[in-house]
C-alpha positions in Angstrom: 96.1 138.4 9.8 99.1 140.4 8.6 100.3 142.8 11.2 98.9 146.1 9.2 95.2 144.7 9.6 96.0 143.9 13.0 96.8 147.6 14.2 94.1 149.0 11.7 91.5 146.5 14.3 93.6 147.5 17.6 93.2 151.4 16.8 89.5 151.2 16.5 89.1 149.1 18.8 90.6 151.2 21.8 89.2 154.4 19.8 85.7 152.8 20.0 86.3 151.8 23.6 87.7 155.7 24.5 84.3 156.6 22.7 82.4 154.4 25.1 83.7 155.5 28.4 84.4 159.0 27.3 80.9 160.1 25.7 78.8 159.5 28.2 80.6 161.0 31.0 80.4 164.2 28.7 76.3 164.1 28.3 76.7 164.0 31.8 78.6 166.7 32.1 76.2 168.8 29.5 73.3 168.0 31.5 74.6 169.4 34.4 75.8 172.9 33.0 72.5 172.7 30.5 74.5 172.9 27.5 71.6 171.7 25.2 71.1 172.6 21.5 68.8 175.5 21.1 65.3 174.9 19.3 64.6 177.1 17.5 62.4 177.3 13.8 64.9 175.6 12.1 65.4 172.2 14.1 63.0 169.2 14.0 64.2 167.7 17.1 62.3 168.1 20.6 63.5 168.1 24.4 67.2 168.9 25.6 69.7 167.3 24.0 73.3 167.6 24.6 75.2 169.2 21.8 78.8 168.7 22.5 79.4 165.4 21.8 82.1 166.5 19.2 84.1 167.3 22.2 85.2 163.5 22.2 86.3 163.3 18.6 89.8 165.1 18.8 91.0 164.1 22.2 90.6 160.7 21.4 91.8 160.9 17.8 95.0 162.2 18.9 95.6 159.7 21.7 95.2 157.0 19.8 97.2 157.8 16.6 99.9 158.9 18.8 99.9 155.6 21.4 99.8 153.2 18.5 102.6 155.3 16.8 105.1 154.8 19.6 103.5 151.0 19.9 104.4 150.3 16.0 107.6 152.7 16.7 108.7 150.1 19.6 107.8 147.1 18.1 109.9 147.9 14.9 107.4 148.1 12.4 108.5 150.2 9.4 105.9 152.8 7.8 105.8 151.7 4.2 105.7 154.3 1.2 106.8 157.2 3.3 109.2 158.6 5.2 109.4 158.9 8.9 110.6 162.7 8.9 107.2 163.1 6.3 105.0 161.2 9.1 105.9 163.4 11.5 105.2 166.8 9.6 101.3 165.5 8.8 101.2 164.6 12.7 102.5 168.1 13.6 100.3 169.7 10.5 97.2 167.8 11.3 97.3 168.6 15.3 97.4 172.3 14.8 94.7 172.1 12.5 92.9 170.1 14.3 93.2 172.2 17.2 92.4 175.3 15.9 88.9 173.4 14.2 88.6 172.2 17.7 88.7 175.7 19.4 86.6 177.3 16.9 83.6 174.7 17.0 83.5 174.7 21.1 83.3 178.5 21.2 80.7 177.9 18.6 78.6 175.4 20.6 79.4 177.3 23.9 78.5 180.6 23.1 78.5 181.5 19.4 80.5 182.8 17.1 80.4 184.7 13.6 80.6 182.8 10.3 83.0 185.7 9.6 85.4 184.3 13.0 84.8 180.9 11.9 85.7 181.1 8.3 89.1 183.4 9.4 89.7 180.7 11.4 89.3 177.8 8.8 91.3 179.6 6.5 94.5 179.5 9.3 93.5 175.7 9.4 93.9 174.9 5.4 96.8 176.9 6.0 98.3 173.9 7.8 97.6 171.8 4.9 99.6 173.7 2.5 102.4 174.4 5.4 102.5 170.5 5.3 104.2 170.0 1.6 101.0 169.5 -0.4 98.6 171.5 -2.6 96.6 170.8 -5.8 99.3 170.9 -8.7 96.9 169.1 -11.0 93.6 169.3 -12.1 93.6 165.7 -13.9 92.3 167.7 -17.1 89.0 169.6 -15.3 88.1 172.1 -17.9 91.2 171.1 -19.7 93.6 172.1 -17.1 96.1 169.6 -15.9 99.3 171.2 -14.3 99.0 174.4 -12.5 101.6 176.3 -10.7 101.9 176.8 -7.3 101.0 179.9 -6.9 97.4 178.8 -8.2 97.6 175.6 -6.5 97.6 176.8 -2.8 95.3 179.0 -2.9 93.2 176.8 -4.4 93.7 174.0 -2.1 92.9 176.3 0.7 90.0 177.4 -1.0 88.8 173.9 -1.3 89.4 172.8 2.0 87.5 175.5 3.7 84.7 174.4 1.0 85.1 170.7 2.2 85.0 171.5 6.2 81.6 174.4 5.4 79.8 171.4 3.7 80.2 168.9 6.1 79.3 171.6 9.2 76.3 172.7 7.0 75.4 168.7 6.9 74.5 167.7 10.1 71.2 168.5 10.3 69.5 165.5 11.4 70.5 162.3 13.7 73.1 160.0 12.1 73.7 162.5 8.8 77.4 163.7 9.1 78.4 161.0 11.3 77.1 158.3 8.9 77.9 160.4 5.7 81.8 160.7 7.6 82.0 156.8 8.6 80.9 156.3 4.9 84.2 158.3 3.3 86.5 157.6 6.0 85.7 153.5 5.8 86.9 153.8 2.0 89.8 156.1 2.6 91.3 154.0 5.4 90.5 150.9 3.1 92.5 152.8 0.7 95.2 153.9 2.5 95.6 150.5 4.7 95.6 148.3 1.1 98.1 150.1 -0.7 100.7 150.0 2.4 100.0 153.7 3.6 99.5 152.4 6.9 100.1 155.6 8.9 96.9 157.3 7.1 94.7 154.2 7.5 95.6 154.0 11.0 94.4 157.9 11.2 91.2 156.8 9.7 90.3 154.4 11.8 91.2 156.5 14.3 88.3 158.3 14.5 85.9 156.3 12.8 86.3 153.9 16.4 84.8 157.0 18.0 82.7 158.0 15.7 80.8 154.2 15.3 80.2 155.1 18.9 79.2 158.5 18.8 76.7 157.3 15.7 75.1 155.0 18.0 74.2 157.1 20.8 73.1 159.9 18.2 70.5 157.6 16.5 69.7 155.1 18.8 70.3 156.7 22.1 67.6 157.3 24.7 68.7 158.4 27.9 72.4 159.7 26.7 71.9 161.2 22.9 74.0 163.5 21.8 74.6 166.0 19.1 78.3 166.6 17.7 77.8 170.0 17.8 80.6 172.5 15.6 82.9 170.9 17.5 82.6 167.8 16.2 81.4 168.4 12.3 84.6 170.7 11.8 86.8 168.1 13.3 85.3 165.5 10.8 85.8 168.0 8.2 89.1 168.8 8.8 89.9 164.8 8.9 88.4 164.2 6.0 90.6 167.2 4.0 93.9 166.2 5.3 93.5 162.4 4.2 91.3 163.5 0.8 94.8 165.9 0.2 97.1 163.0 0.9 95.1 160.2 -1.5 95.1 163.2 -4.2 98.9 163.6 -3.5 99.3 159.9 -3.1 97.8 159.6 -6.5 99.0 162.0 -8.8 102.5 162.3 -7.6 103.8 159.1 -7.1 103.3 155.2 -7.6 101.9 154.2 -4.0 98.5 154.8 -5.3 97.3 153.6 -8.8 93.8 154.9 -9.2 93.0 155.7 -12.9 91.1 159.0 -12.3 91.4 159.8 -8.0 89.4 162.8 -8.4 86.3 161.1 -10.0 86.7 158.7 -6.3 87.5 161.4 -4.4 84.4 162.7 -5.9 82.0 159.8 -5.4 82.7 159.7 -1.6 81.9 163.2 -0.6 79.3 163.8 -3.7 76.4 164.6 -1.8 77.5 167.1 1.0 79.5 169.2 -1.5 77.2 169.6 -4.3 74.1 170.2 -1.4 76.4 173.1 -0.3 76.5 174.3 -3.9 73.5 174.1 -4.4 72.3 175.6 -1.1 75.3 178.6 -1.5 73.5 179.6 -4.7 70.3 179.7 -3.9 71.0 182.0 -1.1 73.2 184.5 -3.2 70.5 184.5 -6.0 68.3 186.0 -3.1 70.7 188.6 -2.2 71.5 186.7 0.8 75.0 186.0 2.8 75.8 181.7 2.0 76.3 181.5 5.6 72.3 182.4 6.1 70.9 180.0 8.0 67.6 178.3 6.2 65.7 174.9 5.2 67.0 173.8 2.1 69.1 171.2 2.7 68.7 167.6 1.2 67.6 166.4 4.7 65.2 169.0 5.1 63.5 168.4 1.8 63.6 164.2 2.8 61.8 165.7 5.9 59.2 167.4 3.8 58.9 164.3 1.7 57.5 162.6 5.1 60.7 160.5 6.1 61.9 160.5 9.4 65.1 161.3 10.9 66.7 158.0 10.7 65.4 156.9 7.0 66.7 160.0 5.7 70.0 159.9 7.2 69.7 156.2 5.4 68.4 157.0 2.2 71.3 160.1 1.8 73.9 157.6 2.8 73.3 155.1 0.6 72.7 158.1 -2.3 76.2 158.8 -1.7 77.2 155.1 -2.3 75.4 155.3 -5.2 77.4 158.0 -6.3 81.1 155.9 -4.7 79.3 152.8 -7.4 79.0 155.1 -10.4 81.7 156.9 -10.3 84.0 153.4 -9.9 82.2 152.6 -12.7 82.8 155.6 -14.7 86.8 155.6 -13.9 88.0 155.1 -17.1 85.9 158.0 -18.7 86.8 161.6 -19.2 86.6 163.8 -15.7 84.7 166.1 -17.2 82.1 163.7 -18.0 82.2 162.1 -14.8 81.6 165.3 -13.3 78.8 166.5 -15.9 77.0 163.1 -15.3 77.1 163.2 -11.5 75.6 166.9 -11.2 73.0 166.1 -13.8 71.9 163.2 -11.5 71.9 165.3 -8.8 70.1 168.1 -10.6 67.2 165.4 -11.4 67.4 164.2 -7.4 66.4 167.2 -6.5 63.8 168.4 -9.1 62.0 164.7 -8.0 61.8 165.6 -4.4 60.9 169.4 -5.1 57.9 167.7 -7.3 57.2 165.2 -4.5 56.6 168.0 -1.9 54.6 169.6 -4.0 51.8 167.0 -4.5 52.6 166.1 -1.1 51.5 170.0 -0.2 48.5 169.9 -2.5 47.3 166.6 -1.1 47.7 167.8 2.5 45.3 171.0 1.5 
């Protein structure tokens, strides 16, 4: 076992064991002050469930990318493909991201806050991104574009990220959905990361996905402690999942560290399903003349609910949909992005019009 592998194990392990000790002391603590999620007409789940288990995510993220930092730091090991001074501008960038995504979804869990607040304050945190030395500055031919200047590029990033960290809060809408869907991209990115000697980002990875295997667990499978993540935990994922998507798009189209023949179409195939749901979810509410932000049951999980699955095959069936998408996409690499694209909306475009057809004879055999 080469020493990389070994700290990529130590960090989840310890993240996985913080997430242990750590989570249920917090449903603990919701129970006590009644912090439950609300039911209300939109939620399928009964009884009072905790819904700040997202409180764990960032705490232990950050002390376990930091301890293992000064542990590689004292032991010598160098931090391949990168600088030192560059590691320690994505620490400081990520943190006060992090933190304000962190602030934000706790207020939101706690006592509300406005979509308008929260997207002001999502904004401020893809701000951090951009502050960090890295925007889009190429589309890889979408549409025919390829280079774009940077006064295009930043704003464009930002507008992406705040896209990325909406779809992944609108997501988790059923047990096990953004946690698994989140494992599932940030597995492959720390794989990604750790194999082509980017260590620093793997370890971030892994990182949370220790604490998040845990969190998973108690979500699905937990009794007497389940848990929600609450804001606070699907805008910390989101936010994760932006920085290291930004730095494997950087990674890959400005240097040699990372040799993928077409990152966007991979970028693509590991966060498919949540994006293009928010789409298609954003549109349909516009076309009615209402805000995006309105709340509603048109999700993909909601339509699996309709179809008659249950919380946890749905949150299965969606996951491995979006590995289907990781396979084809792979697959696809060497084809035009464009096409990549074209093919992967039209499959979703079918998806759905199945399971629309499916509830309805599922309607007309229930009358």
């Amino acid at each position: 076992m080469t020493w990389e592998v070994l700290f990529i194990v130590s960090i989840f392990a310890f993240s996985a064991l913080a997430g242990w000790i750590y989570l249920p002391q917090i449903v603990l603590i919701a129970k006590k002050r009644k912090l439950f999620d609300v039911i209300d007409a939109r939620k399928s789940h009964k009884g009072a469930i905790p819904r700040i288990g997202g409180l764990s995510f960032f705490p232990i993220f950050l002390l376990s990318i930091t301890l293992f930092s000064c542990i590689r730091y004292a032991l010598g090991y160098p931090i391949l493909n990168v600088s030192e001074t560059s590691v320690f501008l994505d620490l400081q960038c990520l943190a006060a991201g992090l933190t304000l995504m962190y602030i934000v979804g706790l207020a939101d869990d706690l006592s509300g806050v406005s979509y308008k607040t929260k997207f002001a304050i999502q904004i401020l945190a893809a701000l951090t991104v951009v502050v960090g030395g890295f925007w889009i500055n190429n589309l890889q031919g979408i549409l025919g574009i390829f280079e774009i200047p940077w006064f295009i590029g930043m704003p464009l990033t930002i507008l992406v990220a705040v896209f990325v960290m909406n779809a992944y809060n609108l997501i988790d809408g059923i047990d096990g959905l953004c946690s698994g869907l989140s494992a599932f991209t940030l597995g492959l990115m720390g794989l990604w990361f750790t194999f082509n000697q980017l260590l620093f980002y793997g370890m971030m990875a892994f990182a949370i996905l220790g604490v998040l295997s845990v969190f998973f667990f108690m979500n699905v499978f937990g009794t007497k402690n389940k848990v929600f993540m609450g804001d606070t935990g699907s805008l910390t994922l989101g936010f994760i999942i932006v920085f290291l998507g930004f730095k494997f798009y950087w990674f890959s189209t400005n240097t040699d560290v990372i040799s993928f023949m077409n990152p966007l179409a991979s970028i693509l195939g590991i966060t498919f399903v949540p994006l293009f749901d928010t789409v298609r979810v954003f549109g349909l509410r516009i076309s009615k003349g209402l805000s995006p932000f309105y709340p509603d049951k048109n999700h993909i999980h909601h339509k699996f609910l309709l179809m008659g699955f249950g919380h946890r095959s749905s949150s299965m069936y969606i996951i491995i949909l979006q590995a289907f998408y990781c396979i084809i996409n792979t697959i696809l690499q060497p084809l035009n992005i464009n096409l990549i694209i074209l093919i992967d909306i039209s499959i979703a475009v079918a998806g759905y019009l199945l399971m629309d057809y499916i509830i309805k004879l599922k309607g007309k055999a229930l009358k």
